[in-house]
N, C-alpha and C positions, 0 to 999 in steps of 0.2 A: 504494500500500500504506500501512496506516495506521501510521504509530508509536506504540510506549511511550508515548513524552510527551505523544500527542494524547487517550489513556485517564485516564476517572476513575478516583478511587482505590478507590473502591466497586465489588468485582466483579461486584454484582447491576445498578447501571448502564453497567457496561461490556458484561454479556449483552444487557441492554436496548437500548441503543446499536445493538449487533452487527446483532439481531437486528428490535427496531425499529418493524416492521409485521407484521400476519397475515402478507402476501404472503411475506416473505420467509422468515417461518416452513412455509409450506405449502409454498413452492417446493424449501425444504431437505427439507422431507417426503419431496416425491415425490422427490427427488434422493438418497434414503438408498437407495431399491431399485434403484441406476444410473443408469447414463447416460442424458439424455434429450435429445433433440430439440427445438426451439422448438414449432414445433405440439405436441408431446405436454405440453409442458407447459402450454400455453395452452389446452390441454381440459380437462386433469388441475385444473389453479387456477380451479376455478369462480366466473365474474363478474371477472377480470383480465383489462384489454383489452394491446393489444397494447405501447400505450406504456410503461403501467404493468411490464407487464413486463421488456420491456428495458431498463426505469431500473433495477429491481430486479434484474434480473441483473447489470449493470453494478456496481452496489453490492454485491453478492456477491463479485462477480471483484477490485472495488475491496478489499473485507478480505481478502483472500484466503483467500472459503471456498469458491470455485466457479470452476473453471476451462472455460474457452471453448476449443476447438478445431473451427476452420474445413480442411476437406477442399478441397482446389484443384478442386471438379469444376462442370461446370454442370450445372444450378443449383445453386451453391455449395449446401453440407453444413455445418453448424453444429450443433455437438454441448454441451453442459452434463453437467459431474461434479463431484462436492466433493472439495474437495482433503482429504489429511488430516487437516488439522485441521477442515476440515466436516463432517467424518465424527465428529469426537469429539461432535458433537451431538447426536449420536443416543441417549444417557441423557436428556438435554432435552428432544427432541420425545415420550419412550415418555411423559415423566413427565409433560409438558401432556395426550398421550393421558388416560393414567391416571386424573388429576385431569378432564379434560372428561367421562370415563365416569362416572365416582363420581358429580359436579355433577350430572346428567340422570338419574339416580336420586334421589339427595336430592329436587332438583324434584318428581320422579314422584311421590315419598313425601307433597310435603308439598301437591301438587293434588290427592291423593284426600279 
């Protein structure tokens, strides 16, 4: 888990930080409409291969914004969900929406 003291003092680089990569932006994505599975989410993140992703889960779970829960069964069950405070990121993600929808009109506007 990361400490107070490991954070810049800029809260726009500490989002940055947090957050970091696409991958881990898009994994929070798909991780605001629940629980997911490793396969679901390795479909859902199109073009992340399998390493890639379990770095970036790791690194989620490592801030604690995504918590892992393994089922005892065979073939083990491994489940991904945001913790709460993963969950407070979902103003974040509408707002990147928001603004990617806007950007591809502008575009639109300015290739006619």
């Amino acid at each position: 888990m990361i400490k107070s003291k490991d954070l810049p003092k800029c809260p726009v680089e500490t989002t940055v930080m947090m957050l970091g990569c696409r991958w881990k932006v898009l994994i929070i994505r798909d991780l605001l409409t629940g629980t997911k599975r490793f396969c679901e989410l390795k479909k859902s993140v199109k073009g992340i291969t399998q390493k890639v992703l379990t770095s970036k889960l790791r690194e989620l779970e490592d801030l604690g914004l995504v918590e892992r829960t393994v089922y005892p069964q065979n073939p083990p069950k491994v489940e991904y969900t945001l913790t709460d405070v993963g969950y407070t990121l979902a103003p974040v993600i509408e707002s990147l929406k928001e603004w990617g929808r806007d950007f591809k009109k502008y575009i639109k506007l300015l290739n006619k």
